[in-house]
C-alpha positions in Angstrom: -4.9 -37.9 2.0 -5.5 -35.2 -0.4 -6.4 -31.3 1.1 -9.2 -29.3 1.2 -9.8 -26.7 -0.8 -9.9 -24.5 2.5 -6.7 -26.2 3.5 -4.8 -25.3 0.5 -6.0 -21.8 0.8 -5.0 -21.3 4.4 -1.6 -23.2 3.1 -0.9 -20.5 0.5 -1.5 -17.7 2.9 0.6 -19.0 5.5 3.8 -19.8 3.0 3.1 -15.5 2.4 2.8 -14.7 5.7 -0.4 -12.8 6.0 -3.3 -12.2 7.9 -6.4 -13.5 6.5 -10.3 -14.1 7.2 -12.7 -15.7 5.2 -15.2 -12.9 4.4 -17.9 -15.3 2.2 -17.5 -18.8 1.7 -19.6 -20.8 -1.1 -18.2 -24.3 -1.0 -20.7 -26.0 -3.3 -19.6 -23.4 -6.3 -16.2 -23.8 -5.0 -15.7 -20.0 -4.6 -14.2 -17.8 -1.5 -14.1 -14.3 -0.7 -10.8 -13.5 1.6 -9.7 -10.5 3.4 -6.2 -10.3 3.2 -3.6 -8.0 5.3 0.1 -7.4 5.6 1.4 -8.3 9.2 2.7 -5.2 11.2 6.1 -5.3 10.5 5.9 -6.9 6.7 7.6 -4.3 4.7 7.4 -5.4 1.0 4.8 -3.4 -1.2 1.4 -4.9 -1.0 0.8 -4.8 -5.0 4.2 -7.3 -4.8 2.4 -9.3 -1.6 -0.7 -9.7 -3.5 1.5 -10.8 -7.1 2.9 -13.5 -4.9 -0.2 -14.8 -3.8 -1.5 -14.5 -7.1 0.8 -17.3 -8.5 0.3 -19.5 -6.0 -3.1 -19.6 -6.3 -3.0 -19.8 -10.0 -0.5 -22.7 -9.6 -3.6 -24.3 -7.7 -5.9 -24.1 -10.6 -7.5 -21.1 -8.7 -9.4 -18.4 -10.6 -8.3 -14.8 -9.0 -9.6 -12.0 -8.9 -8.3 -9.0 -6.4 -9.1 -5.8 -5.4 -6.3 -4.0 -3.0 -7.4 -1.6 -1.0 -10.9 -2.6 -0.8 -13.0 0.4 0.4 -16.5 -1.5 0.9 -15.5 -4.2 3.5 -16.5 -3.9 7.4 -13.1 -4.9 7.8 -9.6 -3.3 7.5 -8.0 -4.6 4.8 -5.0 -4.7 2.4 -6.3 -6.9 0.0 -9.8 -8.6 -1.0 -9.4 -11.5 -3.1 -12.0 -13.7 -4.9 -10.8 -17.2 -5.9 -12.8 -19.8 -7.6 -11.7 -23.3 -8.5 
C-alpha cells in the first residue's frame, strides 16, 4: 500500500531526527506548513539540518520553501517550512 502524503512527511522528518508540528495543513491543494526544531542535544548547524531535509523532500517531488528562524510563529522554532506537492 502506497503512503500518505502526511506519512512521507513524518517519514522524512523522522530519518533527520527532528521535532516537528504541523502548523497549517491544506490537504485538498496538497500543501503543509511545518514547524521544524533541532532536538536538545543535535549539534549540527541548523542551515545544514534544514539542507538535509531539503533534498529529501525534493527527492519526493515536494515543492520547498523555508524560512529558519521564523520570528512570526506562536511557536518556538528552528525552522518553518512550506512544502507543496
Amino acid at each position: 500500500m502506497a503512503m500518505t502524503e502526511r506519512q512521507m512527511i513524518q517519514e522524512i522528518l523522522n530519518t533527520v531526527d527532528v521535532i516537528y508540528a504541523f502548523e497549517d495543513v491544506d490537504e485538498d491543494a496538497k500543501e503543509y506548513t511545518l514547524l521544524i526544531t533541532q532536538q536538545d542535544n543535535d549539534t549540527r548547524d541548523i542551515k545544514k539540518v534544514n539542507e538535509e531535509i531539503k533534498k529529501y523532500f525534493q527527492e519526493a517531488d515536494f515543492n520547498y520553501k523555508e524560512e529558519i528562524n521564523p520570528t512570526n510563529t506562536d511557536k518556538k522554532a528552528d525552522l518553518r517550512v512550506v512544502i507543496k506537492r
